[in-house]
C-alpha positions, -999 to +999 in steps of 0.1 A: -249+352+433-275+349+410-279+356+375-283+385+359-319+392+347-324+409+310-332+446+311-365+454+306-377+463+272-398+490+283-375+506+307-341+496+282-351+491+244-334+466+223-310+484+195-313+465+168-286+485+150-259+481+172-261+437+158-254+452+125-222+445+125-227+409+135-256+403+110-232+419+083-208+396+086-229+361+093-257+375+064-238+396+038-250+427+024-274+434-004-284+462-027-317+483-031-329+505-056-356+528-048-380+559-060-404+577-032-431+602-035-425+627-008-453+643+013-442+672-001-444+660-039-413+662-043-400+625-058-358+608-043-342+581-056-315+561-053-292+530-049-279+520-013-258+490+001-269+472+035-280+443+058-321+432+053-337+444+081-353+412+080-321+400+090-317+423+122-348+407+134-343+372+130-333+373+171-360+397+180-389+385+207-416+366+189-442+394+202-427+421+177-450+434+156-431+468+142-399+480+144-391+519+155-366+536+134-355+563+154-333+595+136-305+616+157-329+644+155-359+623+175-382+615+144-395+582+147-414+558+120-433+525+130-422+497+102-444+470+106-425+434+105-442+423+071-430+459+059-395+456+072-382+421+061-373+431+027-360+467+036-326+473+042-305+490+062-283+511+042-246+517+052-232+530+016-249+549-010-241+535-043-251+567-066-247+599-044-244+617-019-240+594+011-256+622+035-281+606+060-265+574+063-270+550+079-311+548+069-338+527+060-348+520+026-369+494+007-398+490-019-424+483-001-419+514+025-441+548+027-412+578+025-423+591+060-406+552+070-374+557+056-360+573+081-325+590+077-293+595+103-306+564+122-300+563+161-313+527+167-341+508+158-365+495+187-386+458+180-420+466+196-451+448+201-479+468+189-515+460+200-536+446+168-560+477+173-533+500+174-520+526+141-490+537+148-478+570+130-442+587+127-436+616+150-410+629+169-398+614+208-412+647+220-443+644+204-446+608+218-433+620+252-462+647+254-492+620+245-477+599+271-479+629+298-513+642+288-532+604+285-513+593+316 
């Protein structure tokens, strides 16, 4: 028999939220406060309870470049790693309404990146040339089939 071979990360993406557990409990939890414009003008704030991203990615490949926060309802938002090592993933919403959780928060994010309801959260290697912007897996999936 011979060893099993990782899956590939094209073909099976890592889920960095499934470790978050496991980073929980080796890293601890911390708090954020945060105020965003919205591209709508409205403004959100809050208080939230989670696990540094930063954290998350300390066993991530080398290559990574962003990380892909990816909602239940397919939006998706490139957080590059300089962006994401102080952000947090937030389990508990310290002044509200905990709708949306678990999500992304963090100072030094845009509010298009602090994506609610996540699904999992992708390391990816981004070429230097490249600008990723949020969208929606079916929006991604139809650039793929149209430049392929």
């Amino acid at each position: 028999m011979t060893a099993e071979q990782p899956a590939d990360p094209v073909t099976a993406p890592i889920d960095l939220l499934a470790q978050i557990g496991a980073v929980r409990e080796r890293c601890g939890t911390v708090e954020a406060s945060c105020r965003y414009q919205c591209h709508s003008g409205g403004t959100f704030s809050g208080r939230w309870r989670g696990v540094r991203l930063g954290d998350l990615l300390a066993d991530a490949d080398p290559e990574t470049t962003h990380v892909r926060a990816v909602s239940v309802d397919g939006y998706y938002a490139p957080i590059s790693v300089s962006e994401a090592l102080d952000a947090v993933v937030a389990t508990e919403r310290l002044d509200g309404d905990p709708a949306g959780l678990p999500r992304i928060v963090g100072e030094s994010l845009d509010s298009s990146q602090t994506v609610r309801e996540l699904d999992r959260l992708e390391p990816i290697a981004v070429p230097p040339d490249a600008d990723p912007e949020p969208g929606t897996l079916t929006d991604r999936d139809e650039n793929t089939e149209t430049s392929g």
